[in-house]
Backbone bond lengths (Angstrom), bond angles and torsions (degrees), N, CA, C in turn:
res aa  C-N    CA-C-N  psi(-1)  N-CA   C-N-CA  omega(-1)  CA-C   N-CA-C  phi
1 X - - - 1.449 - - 1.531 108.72 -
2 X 1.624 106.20 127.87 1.599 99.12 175.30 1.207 126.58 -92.83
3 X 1.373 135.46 168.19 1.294 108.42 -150.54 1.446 95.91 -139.56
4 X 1.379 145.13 116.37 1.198 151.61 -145.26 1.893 115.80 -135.80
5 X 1.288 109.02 122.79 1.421 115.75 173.56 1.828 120.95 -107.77
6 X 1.394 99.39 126.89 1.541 83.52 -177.60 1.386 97.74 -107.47
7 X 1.552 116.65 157.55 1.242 119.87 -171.28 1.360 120.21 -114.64
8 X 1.134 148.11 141.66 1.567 148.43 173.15 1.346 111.11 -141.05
9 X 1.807 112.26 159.39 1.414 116.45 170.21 1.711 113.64 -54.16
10 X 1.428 118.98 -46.71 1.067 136.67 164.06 1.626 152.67 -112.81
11 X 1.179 103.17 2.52 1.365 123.50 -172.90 1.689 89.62 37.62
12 X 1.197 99.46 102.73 1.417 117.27 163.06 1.178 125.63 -136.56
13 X 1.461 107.72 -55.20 1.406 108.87 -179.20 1.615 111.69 -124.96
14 X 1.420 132.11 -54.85 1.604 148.44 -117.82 1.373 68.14 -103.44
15 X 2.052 122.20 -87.33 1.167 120.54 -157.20 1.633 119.66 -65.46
16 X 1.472 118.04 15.98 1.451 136.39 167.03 1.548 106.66 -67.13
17 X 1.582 88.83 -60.60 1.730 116.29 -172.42 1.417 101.74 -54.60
18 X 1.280 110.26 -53.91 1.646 103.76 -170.98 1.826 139.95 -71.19
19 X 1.881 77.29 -28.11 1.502 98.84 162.17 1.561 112.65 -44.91
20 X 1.576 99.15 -76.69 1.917 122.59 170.52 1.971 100.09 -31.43
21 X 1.118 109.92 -52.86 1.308 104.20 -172.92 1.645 128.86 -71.41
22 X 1.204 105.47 -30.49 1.438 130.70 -175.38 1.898 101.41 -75.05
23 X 1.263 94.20 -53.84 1.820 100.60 -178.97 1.437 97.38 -52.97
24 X 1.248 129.53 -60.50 1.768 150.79 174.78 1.268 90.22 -20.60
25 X 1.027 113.30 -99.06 1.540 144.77 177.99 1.375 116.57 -21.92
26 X 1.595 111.14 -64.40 1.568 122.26 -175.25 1.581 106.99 -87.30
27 X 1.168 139.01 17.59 1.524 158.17 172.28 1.737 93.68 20.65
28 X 0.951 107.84 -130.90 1.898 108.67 178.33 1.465 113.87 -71.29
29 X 1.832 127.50 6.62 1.422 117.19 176.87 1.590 106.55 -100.06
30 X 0.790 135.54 -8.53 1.354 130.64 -179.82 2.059 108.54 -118.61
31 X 1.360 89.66 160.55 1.893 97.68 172.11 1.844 95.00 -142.81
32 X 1.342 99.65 105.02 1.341 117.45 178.56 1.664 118.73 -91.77
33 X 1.309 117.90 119.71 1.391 122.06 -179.01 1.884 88.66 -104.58
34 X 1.463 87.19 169.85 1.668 107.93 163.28 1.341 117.37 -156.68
35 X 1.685 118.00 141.22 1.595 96.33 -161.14 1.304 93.77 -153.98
36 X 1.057 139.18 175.96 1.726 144.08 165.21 1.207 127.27 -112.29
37 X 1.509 136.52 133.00 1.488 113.34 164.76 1.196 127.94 -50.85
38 X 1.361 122.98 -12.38 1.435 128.91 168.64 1.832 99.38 -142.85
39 X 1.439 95.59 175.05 1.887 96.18 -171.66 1.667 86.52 -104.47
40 X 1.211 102.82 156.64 1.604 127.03 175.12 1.735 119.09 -146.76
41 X 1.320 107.08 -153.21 1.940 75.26 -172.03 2.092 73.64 -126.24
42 X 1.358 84.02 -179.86 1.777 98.50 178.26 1.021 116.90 -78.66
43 X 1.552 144.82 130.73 1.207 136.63 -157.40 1.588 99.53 -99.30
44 X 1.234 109.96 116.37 1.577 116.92 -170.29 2.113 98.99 -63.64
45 X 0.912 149.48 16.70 1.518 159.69 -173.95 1.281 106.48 -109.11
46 X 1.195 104.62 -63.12 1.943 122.76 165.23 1.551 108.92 -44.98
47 X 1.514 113.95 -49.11 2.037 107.86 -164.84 1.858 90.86 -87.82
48 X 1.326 99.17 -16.77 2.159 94.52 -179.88 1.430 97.12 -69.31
49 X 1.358 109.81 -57.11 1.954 113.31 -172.66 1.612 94.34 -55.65
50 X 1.071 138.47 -67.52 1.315 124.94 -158.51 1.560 109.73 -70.58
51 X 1.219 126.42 -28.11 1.438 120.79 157.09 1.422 141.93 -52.07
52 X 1.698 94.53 -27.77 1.618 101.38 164.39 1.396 102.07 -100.13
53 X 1.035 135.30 32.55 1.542 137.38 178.05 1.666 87.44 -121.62
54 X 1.169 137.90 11.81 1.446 139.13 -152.17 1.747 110.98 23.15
55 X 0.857 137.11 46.92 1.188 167.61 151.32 1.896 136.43 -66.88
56 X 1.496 112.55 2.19 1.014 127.66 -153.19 1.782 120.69 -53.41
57 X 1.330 107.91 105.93 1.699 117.49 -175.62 1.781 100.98 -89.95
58 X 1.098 143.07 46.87 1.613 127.02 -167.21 1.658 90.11 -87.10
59 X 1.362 135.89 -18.90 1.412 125.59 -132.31 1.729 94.28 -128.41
60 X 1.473 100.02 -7.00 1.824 112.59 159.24 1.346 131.90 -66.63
61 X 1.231 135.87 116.47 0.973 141.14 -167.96 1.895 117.67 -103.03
62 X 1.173 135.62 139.33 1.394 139.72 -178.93 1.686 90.34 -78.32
63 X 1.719 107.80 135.50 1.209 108.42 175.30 1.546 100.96 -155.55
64 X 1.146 132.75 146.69 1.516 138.10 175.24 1.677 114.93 -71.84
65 X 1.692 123.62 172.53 1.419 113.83 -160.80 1.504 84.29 -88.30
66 X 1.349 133.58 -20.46 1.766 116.77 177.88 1.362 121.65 -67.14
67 X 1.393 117.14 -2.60 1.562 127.52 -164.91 1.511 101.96 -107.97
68 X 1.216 114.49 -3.73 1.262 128.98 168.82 1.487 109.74 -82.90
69 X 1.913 117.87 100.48 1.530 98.61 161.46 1.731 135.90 -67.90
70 X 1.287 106.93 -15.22 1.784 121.05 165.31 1.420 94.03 -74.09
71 X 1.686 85.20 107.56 1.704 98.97 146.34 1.560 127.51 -105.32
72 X 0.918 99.79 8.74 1.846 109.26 -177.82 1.106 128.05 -132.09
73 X 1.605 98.92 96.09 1.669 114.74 -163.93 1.477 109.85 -101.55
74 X 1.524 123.30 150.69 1.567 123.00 176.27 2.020 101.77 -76.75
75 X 1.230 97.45 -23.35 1.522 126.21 -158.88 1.388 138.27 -126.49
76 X 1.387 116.72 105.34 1.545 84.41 179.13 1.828 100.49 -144.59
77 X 0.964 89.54 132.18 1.965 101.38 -160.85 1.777 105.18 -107.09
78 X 0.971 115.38 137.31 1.295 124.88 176.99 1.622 115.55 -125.20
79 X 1.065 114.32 165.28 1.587 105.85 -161.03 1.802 101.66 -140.70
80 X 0.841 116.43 41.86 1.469 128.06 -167.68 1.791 113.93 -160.54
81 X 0.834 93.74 111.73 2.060 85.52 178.91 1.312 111.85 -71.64
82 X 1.413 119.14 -34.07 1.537 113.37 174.65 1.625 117.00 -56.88
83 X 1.476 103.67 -9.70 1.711 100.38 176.16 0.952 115.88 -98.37
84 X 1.632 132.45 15.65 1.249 133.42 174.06 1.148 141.03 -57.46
85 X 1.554 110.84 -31.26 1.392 130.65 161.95 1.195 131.08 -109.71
86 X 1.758 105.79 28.35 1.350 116.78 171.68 1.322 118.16 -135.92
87 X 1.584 97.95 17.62 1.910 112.66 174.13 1.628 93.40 -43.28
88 X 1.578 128.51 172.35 1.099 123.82 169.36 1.835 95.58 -100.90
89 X 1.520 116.98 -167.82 1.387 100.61 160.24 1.211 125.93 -133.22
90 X 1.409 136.68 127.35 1.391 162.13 -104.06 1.905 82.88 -110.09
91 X 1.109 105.92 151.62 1.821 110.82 158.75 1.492 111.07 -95.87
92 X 1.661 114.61 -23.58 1.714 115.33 -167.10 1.315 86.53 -98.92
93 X 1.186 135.20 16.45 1.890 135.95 166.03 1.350 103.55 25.33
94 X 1.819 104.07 68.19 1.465 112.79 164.84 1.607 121.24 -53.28
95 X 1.359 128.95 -164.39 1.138 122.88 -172.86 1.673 103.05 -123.28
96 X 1.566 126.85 111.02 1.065 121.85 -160.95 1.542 124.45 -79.79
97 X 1.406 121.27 131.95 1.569 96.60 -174.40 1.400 96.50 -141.95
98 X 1.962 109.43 135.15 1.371 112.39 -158.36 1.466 101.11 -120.59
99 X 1.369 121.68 162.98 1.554 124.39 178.22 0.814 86.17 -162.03
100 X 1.695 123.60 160.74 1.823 146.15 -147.74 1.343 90.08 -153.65
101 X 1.321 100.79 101.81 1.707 125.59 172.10 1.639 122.55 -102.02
102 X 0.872 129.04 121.74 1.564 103.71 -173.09 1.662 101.59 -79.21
103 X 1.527 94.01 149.71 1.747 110.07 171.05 1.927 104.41 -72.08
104 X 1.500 100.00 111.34 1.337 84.38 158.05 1.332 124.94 -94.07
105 X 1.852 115.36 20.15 1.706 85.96 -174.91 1.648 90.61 -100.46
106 X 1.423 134.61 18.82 1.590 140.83 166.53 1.561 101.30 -87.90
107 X 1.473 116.05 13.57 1.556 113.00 171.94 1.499 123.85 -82.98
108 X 1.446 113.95 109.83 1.635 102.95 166.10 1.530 121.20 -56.16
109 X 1.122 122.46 165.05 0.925 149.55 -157.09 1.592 160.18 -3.71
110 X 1.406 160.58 -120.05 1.683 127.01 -156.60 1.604 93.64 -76.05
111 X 1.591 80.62 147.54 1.465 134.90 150.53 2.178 108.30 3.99
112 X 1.174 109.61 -68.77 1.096 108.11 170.29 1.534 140.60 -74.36
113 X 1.400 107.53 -32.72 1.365 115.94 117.61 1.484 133.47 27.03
114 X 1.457 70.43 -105.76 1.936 98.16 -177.73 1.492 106.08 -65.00
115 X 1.039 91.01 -55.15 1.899 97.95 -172.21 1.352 122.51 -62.47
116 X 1.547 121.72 -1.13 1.388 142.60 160.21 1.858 105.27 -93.80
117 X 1.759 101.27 -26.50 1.819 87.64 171.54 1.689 98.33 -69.30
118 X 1.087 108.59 -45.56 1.618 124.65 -169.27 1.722 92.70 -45.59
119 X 1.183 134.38 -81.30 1.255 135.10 172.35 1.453 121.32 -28.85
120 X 1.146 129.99 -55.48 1.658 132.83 178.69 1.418 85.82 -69.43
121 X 0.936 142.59 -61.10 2.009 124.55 -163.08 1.811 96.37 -66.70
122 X 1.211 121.94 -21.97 1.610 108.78 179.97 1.194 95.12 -68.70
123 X 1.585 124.73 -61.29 1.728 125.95 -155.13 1.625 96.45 -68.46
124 X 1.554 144.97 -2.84 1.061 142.35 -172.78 1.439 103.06 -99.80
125 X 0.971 111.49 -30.90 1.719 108.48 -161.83 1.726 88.71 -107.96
126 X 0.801 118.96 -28.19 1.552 109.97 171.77 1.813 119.11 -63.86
127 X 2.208 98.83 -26.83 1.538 94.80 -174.03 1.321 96.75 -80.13
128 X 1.703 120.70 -13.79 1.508 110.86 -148.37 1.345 85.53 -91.00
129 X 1.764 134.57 -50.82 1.638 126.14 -177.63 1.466 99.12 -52.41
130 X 1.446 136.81 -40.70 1.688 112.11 -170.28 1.749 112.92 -95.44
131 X 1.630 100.11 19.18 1.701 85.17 164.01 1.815 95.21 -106.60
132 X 1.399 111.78 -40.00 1.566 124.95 176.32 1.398 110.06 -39.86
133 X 1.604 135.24 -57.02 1.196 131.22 143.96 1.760 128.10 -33.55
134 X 1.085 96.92 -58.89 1.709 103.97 -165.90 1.750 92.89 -64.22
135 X 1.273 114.13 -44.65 1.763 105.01 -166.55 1.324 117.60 -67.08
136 X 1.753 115.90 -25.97 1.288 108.82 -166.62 1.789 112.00 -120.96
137 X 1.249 102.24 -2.65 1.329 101.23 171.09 1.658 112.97 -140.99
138 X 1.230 119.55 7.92 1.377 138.63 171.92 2.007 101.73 47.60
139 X 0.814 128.93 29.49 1.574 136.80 -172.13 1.496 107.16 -75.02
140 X 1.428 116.54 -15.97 1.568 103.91 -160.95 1.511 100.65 -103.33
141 X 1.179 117.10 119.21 1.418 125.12 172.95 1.442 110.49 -59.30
């Protein structure tokens, strides 16, 4: 089983999504963590988009990479380019893999809005966990 970390400024929303998606995706071959360089809270927009994606995160919690007892990942994916040079560094010198998502909770303005940015970053990070799966371990029927 491979064992995969996704990374965020805050584990709030994106690396929530991908966690949920990656487990989806990687069924019994993968063990997916998600963590933040710092803790933040869950962006209630993020668990609505993944709920109408039938996807439901309510029971996810924001947690930092020290709150993580797995330290030894095959993987560890980040979803932000500004975190590129602030990966931490691993001792099992996983294999790093980055993608540049935009933050929608740095979105101005109403409500519906946002919650349609919230939606396009679900259907994005959902294509990027089922090509990320399909390319490197071919598991997804």
């Amino acid at each position: 089983m491979k064992k995969v970390l996704v990374i965020s400024d805050k584990n709030e929303a994106r690396s929530q999504m991908a966690e949920k998606w990656l487990n989806y995706y990687g069924k019994k071959h993968l063990k997916v963590w998600s963590a933040g360089l710092e803790k933040g809270r869950i962006q209630v927009m993020a668990q609505k988009a993944m709920a109408e994606a039938v996807m439901d995160i309510p029971e996810y919690k924001s947690k930092t990479i020290s709150e993580i007892s797995e330290k030894a990942f095959d993987f560890v994916l980040y979803l932000d380019k500004e975190l590129e040079n602030r990966i931490p560094t691993f001792e099992c010198d996983p294999e790093i893999v980055g993608f540049d998502l935009p933050n929608p909770a740095k979105l101005e303005g109403e409500e519906n809005v946002k919650q349609q940015a919230y939606h396009a970053v679900c259907n994005a990070i959902d294509d990027i966990c089922f090509s990320f799966v399909q390319d490197r371990f071919q598991i997804v029927s």
